[in-house]
N, C-alpha and C positions, 0 to 999 in steps of 0.2 A: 652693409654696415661696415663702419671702420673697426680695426682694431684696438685690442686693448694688450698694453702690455703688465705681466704679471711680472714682478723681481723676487723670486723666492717663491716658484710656486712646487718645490719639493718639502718648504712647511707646512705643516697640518692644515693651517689658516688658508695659505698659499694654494694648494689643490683643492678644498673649498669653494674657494671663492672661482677657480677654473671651472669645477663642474656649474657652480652656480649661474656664471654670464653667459656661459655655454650652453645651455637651459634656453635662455635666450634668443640662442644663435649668434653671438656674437664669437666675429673671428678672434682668436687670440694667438700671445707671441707668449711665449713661456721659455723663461731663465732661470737659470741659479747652477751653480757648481756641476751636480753631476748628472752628467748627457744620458746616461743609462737609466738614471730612473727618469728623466725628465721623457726622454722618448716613449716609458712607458707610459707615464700617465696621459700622454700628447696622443697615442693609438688608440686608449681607450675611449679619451673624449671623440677624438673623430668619428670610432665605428659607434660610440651610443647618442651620441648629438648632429653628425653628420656637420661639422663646422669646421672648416679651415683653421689647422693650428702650425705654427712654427715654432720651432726651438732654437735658443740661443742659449751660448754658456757666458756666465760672469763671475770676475773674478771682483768681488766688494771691495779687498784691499789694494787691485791694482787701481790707484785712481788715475794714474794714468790715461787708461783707455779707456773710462767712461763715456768722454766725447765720440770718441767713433764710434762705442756699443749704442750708443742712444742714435747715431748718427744712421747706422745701418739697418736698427730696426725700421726708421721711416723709410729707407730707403725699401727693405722690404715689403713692408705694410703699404706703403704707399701715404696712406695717413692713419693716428690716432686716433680715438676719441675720448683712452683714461688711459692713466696707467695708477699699477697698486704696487708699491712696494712693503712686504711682508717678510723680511726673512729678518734673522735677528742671531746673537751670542750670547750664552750668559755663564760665566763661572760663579762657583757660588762665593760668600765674601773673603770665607776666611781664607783662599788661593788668592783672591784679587786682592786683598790688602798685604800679602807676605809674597809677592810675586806681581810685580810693578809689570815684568814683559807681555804675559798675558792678561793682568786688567788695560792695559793698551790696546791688544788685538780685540778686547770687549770695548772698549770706547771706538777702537777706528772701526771695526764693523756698525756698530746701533748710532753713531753720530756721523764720522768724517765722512764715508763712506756714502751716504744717505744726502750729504749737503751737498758732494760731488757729484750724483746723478740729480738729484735735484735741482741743481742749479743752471745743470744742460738741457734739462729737460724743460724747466721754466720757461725757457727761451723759446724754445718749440710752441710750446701751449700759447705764450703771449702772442707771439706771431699768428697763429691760429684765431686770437679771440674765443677759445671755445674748448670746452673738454672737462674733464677733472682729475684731478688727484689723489688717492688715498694711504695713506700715510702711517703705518703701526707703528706708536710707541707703546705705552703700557701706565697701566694707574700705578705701577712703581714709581711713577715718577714724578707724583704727584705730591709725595713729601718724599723729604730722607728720613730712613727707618734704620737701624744700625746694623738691621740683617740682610739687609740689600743694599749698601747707600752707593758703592760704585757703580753695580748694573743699573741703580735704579737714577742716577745721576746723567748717565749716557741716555735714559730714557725721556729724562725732563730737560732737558738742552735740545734732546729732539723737537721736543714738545714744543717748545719756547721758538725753535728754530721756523717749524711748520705753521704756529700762528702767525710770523713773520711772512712769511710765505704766501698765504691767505690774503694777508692785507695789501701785499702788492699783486698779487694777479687778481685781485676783486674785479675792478676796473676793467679787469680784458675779456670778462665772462668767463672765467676760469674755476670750477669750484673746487676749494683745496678743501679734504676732509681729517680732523686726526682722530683717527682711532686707537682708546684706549682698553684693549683687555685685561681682563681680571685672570684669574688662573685659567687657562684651556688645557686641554688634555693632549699633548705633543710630545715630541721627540725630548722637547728642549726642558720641558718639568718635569719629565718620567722619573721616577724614586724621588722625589722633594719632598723631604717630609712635612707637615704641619699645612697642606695646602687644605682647602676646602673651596665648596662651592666651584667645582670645578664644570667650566663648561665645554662643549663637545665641539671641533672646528664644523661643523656641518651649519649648527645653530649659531654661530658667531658669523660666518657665512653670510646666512640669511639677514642678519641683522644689519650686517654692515652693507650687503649691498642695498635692502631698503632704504637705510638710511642716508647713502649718497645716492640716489634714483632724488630723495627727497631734499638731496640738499644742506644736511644737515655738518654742522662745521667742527663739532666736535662727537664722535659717539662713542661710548663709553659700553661694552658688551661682555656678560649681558649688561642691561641696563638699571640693574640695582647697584650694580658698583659707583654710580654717580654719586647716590647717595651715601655708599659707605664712607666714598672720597669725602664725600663735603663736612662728614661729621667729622672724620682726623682732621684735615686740614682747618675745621674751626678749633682744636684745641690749642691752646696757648701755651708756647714753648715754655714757657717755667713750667708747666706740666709736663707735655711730650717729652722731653728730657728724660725724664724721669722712668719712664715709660720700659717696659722691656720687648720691644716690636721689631 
């Protein structure tokens, strides 16, 4: 089997989804920041799945070396056959609106960052005619709400950016997927208060890689969040305004 590269697989989602393809037997290449946990979770998959794993570090905000990180993964790998990017930033609003520097480092992690492997990596795939993508923004992003509107704003630009994405690598057999979670239970919402319906990365996991196995171009997990989305987004801004969300 070819590889599969994970970008962020020290998020909760992100190690998920490694035991999960690993289950499998698929080889994997496992990134993100820090080498010491990444090597652990990389020894444990091997001695309970028996599959070849590699580790690579990356840095989101150097965009710089995107090119050669994506570049040397294939060189490693030899070839692809998906990569998942999942790793994400969120301060909460009232820092990002009274502290422009770090709602920044929130926009260049969950947008710039995402466009700049993405768009190296696009190239690889088209070349190939073949593979897929999977892509985490979040149903924050799905409206602006005044309690989130910058993280959830880096979210929906993703969003916007990744269906763009879709529509040009259609053509080359490429399937680009975005996935949008609802609350999960992570590092990155630990003490948040007013959350509910919180889901487990194990069960989002499962959901998400079903649902690129299937093809599926946008999934929303779990999958009741679709419809909570659809009901805000039908309300009519002279209402929503109004709203305290």
């Amino acid at each position: 089997m070819k590889y599969i590269l994970i970008v962020g697989v020290t998020s909760g989602i992100g190690k998920a989804l490694a035991h999960q393809y690993a289950k499998e037997k698929h080889p994997l290449i496992l990134t993100g920041r820090d080498r010491v946990e990444m090597e652990r979770i990389a020894s444990d998959i091997r001695i309970r799945y028996q599959v070849p794993v590699k580790v690579k570090t990356i840095d989101a905000e150097s965009f710089d070396t995107h090119s050669d990180f994506f570049a040397s993964c294939v060189e490693e790998a030899g070839n692809l056959s998906g990569m998942l990017l999942v790793y994400g930033h969120m301060v909460d609003q009232e820092t990002a609106q009274n502290d422009f520097t770090k709602a920044k480092i929130m926009i260049d992690v969950n947008y710039t960052s995402y466009v700049s492997l993405l768009e190296t990596a696009a190239r690889y795939f088209e070349g190939e005619r073949s593979g897929f993508i999977g892509v985490i923004t979040s149903v924050a992003g799905d409206r602006g709400r005044k309690s989130n509107y910058i993280y959830g704003s880096s979210k929906g630009a993703l969003s916007v950016y990744v269906q763009g994405l879709r529509n040009r690598l259609y053509a080359s057999g490429v399937h680009v997927a975005t996935i949008k979670p609802g609350f999960v239970d992570t590092r990155m919402t630990y003490g948040l208060s007013g959350l509910f319906l919180v889901a487990k990365p194990e069960d989002v996991a499962k959901r998400v890689h079903k649902s690129i196995r299937k093809k599926y171009d946008v999934i929303y997990v779990p999958g009741f969040w679709a419809m909570i989305m659809f009901i805000l987004k039908s309300i009519p801004e002279r209402v929503f305004k109004r709203l305290s969300l």
